[in-house]
C-alpha positions as a printed NumPy array, in Angstrom:
array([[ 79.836,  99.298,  87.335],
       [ 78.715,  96.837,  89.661],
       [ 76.078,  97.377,  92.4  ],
       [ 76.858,  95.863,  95.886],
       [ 74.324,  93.601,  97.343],
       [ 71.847,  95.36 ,  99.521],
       [ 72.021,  94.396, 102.719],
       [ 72.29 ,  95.511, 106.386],
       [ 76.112,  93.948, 106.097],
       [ 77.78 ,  95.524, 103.516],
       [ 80.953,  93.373, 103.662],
       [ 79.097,  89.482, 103.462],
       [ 80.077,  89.633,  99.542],
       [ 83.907,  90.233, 100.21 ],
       [ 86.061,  86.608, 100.168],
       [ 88.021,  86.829, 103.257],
       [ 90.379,  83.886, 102.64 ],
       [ 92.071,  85.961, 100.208],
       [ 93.378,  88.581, 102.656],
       [ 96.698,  90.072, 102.279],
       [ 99.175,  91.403, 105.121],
       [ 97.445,  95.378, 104.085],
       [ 94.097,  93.661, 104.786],
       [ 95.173,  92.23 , 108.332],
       [ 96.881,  95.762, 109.331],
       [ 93.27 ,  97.195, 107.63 ],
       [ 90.883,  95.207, 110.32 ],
       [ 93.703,  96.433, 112.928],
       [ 93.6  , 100.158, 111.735],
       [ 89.789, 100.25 , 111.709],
       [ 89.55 ,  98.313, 115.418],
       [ 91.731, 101.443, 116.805],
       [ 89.562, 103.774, 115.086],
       [ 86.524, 102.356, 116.872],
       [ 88.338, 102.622, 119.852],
       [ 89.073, 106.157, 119.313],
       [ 85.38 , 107.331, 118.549],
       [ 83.986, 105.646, 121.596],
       [ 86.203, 107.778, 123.298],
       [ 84.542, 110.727, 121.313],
       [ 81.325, 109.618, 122.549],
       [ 82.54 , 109.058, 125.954],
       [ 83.889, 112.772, 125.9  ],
       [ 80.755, 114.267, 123.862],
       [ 78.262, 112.645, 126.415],
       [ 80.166, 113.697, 129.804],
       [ 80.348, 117.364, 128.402],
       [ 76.554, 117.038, 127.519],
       [ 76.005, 115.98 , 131.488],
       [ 78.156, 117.969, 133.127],
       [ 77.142, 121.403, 131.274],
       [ 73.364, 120.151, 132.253],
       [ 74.273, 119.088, 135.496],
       [ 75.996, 122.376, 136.176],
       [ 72.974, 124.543, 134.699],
       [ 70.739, 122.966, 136.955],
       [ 72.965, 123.539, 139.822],
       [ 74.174, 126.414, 139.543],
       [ 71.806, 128.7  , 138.261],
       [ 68.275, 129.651, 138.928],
       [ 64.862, 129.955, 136.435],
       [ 62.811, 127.167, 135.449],
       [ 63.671, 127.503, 131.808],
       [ 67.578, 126.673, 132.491],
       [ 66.33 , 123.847, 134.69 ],
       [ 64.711, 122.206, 131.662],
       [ 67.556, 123.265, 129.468],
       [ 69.688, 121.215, 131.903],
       [ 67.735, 118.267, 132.334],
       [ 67.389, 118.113, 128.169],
       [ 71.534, 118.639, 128.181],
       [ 71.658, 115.31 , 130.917],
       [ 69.496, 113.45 , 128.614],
       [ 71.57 , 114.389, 125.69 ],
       [ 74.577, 113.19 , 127.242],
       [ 72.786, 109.412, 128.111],
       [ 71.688, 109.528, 124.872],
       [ 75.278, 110.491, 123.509],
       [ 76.832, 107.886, 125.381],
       [ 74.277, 104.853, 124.337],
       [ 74.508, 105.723, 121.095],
       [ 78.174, 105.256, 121.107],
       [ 78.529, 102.458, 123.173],
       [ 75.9  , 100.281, 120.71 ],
       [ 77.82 , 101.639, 117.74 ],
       [ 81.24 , 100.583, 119.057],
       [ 79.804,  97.069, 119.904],
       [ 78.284,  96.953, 116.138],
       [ 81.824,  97.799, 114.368],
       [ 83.618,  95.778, 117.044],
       [ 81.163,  92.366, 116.251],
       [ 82.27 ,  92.785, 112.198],
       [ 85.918,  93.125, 112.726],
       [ 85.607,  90.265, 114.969],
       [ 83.613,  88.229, 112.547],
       [ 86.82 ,  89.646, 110.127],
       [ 89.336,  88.563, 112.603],
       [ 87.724,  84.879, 112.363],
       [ 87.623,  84.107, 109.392],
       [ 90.656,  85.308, 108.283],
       [ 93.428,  83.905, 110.362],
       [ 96.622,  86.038, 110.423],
       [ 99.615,  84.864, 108.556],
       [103.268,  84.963, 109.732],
       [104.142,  88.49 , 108.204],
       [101.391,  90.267, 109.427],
       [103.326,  91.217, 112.707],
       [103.159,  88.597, 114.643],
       [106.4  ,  87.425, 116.841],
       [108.73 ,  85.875, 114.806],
       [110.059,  84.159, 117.84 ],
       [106.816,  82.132, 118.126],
       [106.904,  80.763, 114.992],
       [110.46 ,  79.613, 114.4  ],
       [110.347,  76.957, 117.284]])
């Protein structure tokens, strides 16, 4: 068995001029994924703020007050984290997208390239 490189990029050893047409729709899959759990985040952290936001509104003790603020915080947090993490997948599968250049029958318009 072979051991992978270590290395904060786990995909620098892969040859990307060797991509097939399940490679390109791979990079596309794994872009909408992304996508998809910023969304998550973007959920995760607005129900984090608003459940804080509405503790501290809406009821009374110092206690829920902090439990509130630490729920807002949690929610910034949430959504930070997600947004750095979607920028970090979305900079490899861009650095993908580069250097592998998409051939005609990986679903691009047909029309395009018969003129």
């Amino acid at each position: 068995m072979t051991r992978r490189p270590s290395s904060e990029k786990p995909h620098e050893h892969v040859d990307l001029d060797g991509l097939g047409v399940n490679d390109i729709l791979s990079v596309d899959r794994t872009a909408l994924a992304n996508e998809q759990t910023l969304l998550a985040y973007i959920r995760t952290a607005l129900t984090f703020a608003v459940s804080g936001g509405s503790a501290i509104q809406f009821l009374d003790g110092a206690v829920i007050d902090a439990i509130g603020y630490t729920f807002v915080a949690a929610g910034v947090l949430t959504g930070i984290i997600g947004a750095l993490r979607f920028r970090t997948v979305r900079a490899q599968v861009q650095r993908i997208e580069r250097c592998a250049p998409r051939s005609p029958r990986a679903g691009g318009d047909e029309r395009e390239q018969e003129g």
